[in-house]
C-alpha positions in Angstrom: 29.1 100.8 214.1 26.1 100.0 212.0 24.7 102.2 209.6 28.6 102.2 208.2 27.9 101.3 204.0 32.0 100.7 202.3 31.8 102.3 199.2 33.0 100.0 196.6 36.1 101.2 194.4 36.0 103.0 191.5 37.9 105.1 188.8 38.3 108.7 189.2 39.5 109.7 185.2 40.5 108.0 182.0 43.7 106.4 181.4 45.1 109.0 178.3 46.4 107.6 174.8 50.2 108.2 174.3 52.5 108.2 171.4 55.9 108.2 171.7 59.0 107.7 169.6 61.0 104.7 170.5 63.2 104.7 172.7 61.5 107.0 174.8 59.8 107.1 178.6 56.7 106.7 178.9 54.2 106.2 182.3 50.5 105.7 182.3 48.6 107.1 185.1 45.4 104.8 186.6 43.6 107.3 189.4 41.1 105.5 191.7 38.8 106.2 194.6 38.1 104.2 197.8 40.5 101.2 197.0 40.3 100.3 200.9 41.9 96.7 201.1 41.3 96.1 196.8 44.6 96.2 194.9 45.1 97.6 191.4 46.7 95.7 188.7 48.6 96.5 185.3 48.6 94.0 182.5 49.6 94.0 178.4 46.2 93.7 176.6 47.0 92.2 173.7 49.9 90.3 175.2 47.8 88.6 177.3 50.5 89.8 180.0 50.2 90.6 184.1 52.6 93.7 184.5 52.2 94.5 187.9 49.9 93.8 191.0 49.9 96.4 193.7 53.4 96.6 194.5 54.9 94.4 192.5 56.1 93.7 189.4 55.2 90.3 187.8 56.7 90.6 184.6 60.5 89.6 183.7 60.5 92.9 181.7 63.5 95.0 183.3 61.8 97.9 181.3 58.9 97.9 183.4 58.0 99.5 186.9 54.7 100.6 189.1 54.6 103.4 191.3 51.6 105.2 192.9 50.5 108.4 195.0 49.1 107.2 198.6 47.3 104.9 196.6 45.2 107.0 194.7 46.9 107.0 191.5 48.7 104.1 190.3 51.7 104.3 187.4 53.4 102.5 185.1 56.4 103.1 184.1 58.1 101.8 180.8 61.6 103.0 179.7 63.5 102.6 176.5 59.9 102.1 174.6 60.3 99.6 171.7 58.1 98.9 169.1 56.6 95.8 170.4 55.2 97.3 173.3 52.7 99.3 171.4 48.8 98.4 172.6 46.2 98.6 174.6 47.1 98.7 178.5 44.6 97.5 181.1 44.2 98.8 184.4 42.4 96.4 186.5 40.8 96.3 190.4 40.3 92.9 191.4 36.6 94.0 192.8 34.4 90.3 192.7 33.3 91.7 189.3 36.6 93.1 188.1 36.8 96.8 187.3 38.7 97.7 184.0 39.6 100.5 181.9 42.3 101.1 179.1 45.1 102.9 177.4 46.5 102.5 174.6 50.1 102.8 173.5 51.3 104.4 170.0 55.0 103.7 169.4 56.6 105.3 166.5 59.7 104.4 164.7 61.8 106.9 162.6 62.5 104.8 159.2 65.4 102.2 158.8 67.1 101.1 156.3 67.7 97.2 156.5 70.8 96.8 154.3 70.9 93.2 154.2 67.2 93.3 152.2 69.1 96.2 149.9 71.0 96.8 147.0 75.0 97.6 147.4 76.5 99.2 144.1 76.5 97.4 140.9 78.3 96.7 138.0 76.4 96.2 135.0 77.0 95.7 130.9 75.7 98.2 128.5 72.1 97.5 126.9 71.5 94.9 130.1 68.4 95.3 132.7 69.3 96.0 136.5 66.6 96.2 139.4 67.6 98.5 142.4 65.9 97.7 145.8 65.5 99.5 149.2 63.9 97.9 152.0 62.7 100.0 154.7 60.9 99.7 158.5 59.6 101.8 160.5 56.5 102.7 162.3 54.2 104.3 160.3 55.4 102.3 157.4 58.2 104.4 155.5 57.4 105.8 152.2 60.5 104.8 149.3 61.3 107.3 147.3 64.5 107.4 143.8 66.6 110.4 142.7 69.6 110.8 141.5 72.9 111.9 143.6 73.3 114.7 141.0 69.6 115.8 140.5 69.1 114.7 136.7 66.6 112.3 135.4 65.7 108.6 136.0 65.3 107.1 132.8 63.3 104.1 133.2 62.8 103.1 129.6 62.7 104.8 126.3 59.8 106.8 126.8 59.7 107.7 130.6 62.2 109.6 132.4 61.5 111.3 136.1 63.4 113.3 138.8 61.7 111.0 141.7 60.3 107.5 141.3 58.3 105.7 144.1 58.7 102.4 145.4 60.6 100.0 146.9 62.3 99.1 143.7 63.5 100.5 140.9 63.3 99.1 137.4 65.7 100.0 134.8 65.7 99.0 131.5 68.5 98.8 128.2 71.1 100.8 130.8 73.2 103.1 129.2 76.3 104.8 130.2 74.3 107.9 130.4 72.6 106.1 133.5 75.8 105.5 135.3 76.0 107.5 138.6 74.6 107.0 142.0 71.3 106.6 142.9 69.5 107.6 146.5 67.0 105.7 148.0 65.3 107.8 150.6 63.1 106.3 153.8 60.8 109.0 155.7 57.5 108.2 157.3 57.3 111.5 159.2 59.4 110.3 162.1 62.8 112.0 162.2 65.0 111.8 160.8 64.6 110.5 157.1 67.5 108.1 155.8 68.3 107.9 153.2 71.3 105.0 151.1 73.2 105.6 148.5 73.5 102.7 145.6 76.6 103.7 143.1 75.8 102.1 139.2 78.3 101.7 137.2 77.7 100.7 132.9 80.6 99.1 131.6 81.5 98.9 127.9 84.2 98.8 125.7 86.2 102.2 124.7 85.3 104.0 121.4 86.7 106.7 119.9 86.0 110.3 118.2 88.9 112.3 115.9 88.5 115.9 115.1 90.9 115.8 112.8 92.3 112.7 110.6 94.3 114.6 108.2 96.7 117.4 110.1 99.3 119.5 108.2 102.1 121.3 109.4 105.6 123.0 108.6 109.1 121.6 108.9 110.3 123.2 111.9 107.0 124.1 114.0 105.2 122.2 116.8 101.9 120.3 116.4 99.0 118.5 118.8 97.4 115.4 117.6 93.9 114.6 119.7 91.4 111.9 120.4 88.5 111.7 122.9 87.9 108.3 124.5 84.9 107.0 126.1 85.4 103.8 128.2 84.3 101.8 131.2 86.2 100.7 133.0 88.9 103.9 132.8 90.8 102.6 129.7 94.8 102.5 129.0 95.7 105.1 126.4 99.0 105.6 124.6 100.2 106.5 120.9 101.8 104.8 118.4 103.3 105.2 115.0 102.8 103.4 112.2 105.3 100.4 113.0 103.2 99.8 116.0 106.0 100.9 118.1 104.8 103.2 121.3 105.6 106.6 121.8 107.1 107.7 125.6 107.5 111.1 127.1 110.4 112.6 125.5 112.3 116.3 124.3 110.0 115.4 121.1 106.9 114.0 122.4 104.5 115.1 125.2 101.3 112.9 125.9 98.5 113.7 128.0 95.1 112.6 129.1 92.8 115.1 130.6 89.7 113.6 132.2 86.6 114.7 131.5 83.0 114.9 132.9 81.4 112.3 133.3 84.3 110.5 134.3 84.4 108.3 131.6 85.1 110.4 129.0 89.0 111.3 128.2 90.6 113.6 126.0 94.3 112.2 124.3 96.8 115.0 123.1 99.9 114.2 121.4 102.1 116.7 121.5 105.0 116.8 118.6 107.7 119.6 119.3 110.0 120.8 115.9 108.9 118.4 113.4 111.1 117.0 110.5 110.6 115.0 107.9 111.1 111.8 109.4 107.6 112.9 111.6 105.5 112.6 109.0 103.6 110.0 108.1 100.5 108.1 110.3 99.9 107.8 114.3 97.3 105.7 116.2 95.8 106.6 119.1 94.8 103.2 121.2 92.8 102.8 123.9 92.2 99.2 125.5 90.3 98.2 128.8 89.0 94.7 130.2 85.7 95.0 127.7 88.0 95.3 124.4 90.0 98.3 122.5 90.0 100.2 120.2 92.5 102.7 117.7 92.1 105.9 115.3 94.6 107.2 112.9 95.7 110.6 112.0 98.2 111.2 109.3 100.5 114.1 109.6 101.5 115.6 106.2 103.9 118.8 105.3 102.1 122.4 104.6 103.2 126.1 104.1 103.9 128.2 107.0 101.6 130.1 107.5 102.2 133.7 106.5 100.4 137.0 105.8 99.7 138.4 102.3 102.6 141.5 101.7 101.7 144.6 100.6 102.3 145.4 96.9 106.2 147.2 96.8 106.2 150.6 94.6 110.0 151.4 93.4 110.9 154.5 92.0 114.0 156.0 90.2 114.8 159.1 88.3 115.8 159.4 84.5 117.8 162.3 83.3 118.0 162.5 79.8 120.8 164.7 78.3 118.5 167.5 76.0 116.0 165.3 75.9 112.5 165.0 77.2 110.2 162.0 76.4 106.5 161.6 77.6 104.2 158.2 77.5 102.1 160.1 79.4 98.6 158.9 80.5 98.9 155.7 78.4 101.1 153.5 80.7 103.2 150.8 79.3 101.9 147.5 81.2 103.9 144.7 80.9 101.6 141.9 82.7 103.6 139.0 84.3 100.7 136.4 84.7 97.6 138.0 82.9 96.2 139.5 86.6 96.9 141.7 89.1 100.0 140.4 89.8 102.1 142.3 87.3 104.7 144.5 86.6 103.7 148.3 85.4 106.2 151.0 84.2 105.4 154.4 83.9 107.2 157.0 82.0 106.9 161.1 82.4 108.4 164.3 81.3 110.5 164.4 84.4 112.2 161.3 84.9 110.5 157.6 84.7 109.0 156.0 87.5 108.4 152.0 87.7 106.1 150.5 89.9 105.6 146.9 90.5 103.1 144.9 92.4 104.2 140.8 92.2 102.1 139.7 94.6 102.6 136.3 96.8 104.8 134.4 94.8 105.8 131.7 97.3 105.3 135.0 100.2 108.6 136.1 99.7 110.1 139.1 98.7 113.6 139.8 97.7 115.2 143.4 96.4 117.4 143.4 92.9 119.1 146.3 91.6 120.5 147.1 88.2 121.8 149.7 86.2 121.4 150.8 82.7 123.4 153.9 81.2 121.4 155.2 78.2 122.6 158.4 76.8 124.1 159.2 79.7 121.3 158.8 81.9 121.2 156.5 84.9 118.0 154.3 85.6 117.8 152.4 88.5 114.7 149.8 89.7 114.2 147.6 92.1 111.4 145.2 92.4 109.6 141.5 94.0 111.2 138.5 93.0 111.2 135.2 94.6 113.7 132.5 95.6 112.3 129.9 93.0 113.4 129.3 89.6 110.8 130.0 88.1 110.0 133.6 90.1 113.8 134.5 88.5 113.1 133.4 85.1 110.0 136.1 85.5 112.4 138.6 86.6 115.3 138.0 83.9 112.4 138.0 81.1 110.9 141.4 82.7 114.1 143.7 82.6 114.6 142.2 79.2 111.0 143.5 78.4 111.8 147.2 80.4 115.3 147.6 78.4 114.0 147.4 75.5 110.7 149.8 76.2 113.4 152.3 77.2 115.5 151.9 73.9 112.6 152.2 71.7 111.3 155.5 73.6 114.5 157.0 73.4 115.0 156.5 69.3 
């Protein structure tokens, strides 16, 4: 038939960009007009690699596949999409002048963590430097990001301290046992999910020691607590001693214990000493020793006064009949002062009978009752009043009735 004019082939509509995460499906789609006998062929741009050709697949890549719809529109199909397939992709009809257009391939990658390129946790002296690292892939590159496990500041020297720090490495200088803890190193590069690792740092130096108290007094009798705080790393061995060197153990006398603080390293030492007698007084160490070197404290026990409250002053009275006789001192009370203070003795005599009151105040905080009579005239007087166990608290007492009798023998002449 002449006049007939074959069209030559030619594309219908762009091939689309694609991004996909990897590890996806993806299929590019290649539509085309009038291919009559041509053929239609898929190849790796910058791979300089054939794919397919028509039917057929040319590459060794199990990942890839062709397809097409009554030759109009041709696919390819790659599964499981991996990083290095990202590029430009040619579709190509073998016309004499070959016909061409492209598509190109973005393949993302959530971010990775390569462990082998990272730091594990570390052990490091007090006062030393340590550098932290993360190494990270992933497709847009993954931004590297430092905080702490416990949300408190990065100190990176003595003048700069942060909540976050950026970069693959982290830089920290004179460490301290304040720095001690663990450390996250976080990956994201807007591809799910973010990873993060986490690097445990741990400052080792030798134990020291803080007493509250290095003089402690107690009573015979009664119970006391000795204490120490420890700081140490590693976790130190603590234990008491007295001052022969020889240990104490868990016993009806002694109970020990060692309450762990926060941080960690920190412990607090009680010594617990249950009815003390005289053979407890005297000095105890508290030790504490781990691999870096040790350390000790002393406390020395020593004997006090139980601890009491003040009594209140003690008013005695007792009644004076006189035979025909009535005798006033009236207003201008007889004082008879035992120490020059408050602590005295006063008598006080009226028309009616006599009336002593006494207020010996805390002599050794003990009060004990005595009772004497005197006949005079035929009267009857009878006191009572403080005195205390002491010799010297009775010789106050012996010298004060002396001083009362003979007030009372005077008035009565």
């Amino acid at each position: 038939m002449k006049g007939t004019v074959v069209e030559d082939p030619e594309f219908t509509d762009v091939i689309e960009n694609i991004t996909v995460a990897a590890g996806r499906n993806v299929k590019f789609a290649c539509s085309v007009k009038n291919l009559g006998t041509y053929k239609v062929a898929w190849m790796h741009f910058e791979q300089s690699a054939i794919l397919t050709v028509h039917n057929h697949v040319i590459t060794r890549n199990p990942r890839i596949s062709v397809t097409h719809d009554k030759h109009r529109t041709w696919f390819l199909h790659i599964s499981n999409v991996q990083e290095e397939d990202k590029g430009r992709y040619m579709c190509q009809i073998n016309t004499v002048t070959a016909k061409t257009q492209f598509g190109y391939l973005h393949v993302v990658v959530p971010p990775n963590i390569d462990d082998s390129l990272s730091s594990s946790d570390v052990i490091v002296r007090e006062g030393a430097n340590e550098t932290l690292t993360c190494k990270a892939t992933g497709s847009p590159t993954p931004n590297v990001k430092w905080k702490r496990d416990d949300n408190t500041k990065i100190t990176i020297n003595k003048t700069l301290s942060v909540l976050e720090w950026e970069g693959e490495t982290l830089d920290l200088t004179r460490i301290s046992r304040l720095d001690m803890g663990a450390y996250l190193c976080i990956a994201s590069n807007g591809v799910p999910p973010t990873v993060s690792k986490r690097i445990k740092v741990s400052v080792d130096f030798p134990p020291m020691l803080w007493i509250p108290h290095q003089l402690v007094g107690a009573p015979l009798a009664y119970s006391v607590t000795l204490e120490c705080f420890t700081e140490a790393h590693p976790s130190s061995l603590n234990y008491w001693t007295r001052e022969d060197g020889h240990m104490i153990h868990e016993s009806h006398k002694y109970h020990t214990e060692n309450i762990v603080g926060s941080p960690s390293y920190k412990t607090h030492m009680r010594l617990s000493i249950a009815n003390i007698q005289n053979s407890d007084y005297g000095t105890y160490k508290c030790v504490a020793k781990n691999p870096r070197g040790e350390t000790d404290g002393t406390i020395r026990l020593y004997t006090s006064s139980p601890p009491t409250t003040s009594p209140k002053p003690t008013t005695t009275e007792a009644t004076s009949r006189v035979k025909d006789t009535q005798w006033n001192v009236g207003d201008n009370a007889l004082n008879n002062s035992v120490y020059g203070n408050p602590s005295s003795l006063t008598v006080h005599l009226t028309d009616k009978g006599s009336k002593y009151q006494s207020n010996l105040n805390e002599i050794d905080k003990s009060e004990q009752k005595l009772n004497s009579d005197t006949d005079s005239k035929g009267g009857s007087i009878g006191y009572e009043y403080p005195s205390v166990e002491s010799r010297a608290a009775n010789q106050i007492g012996r010298t004060t009735l002396f001083s009362i009798a003979l007030l009372i023998r005077c008035a009565l002449r």
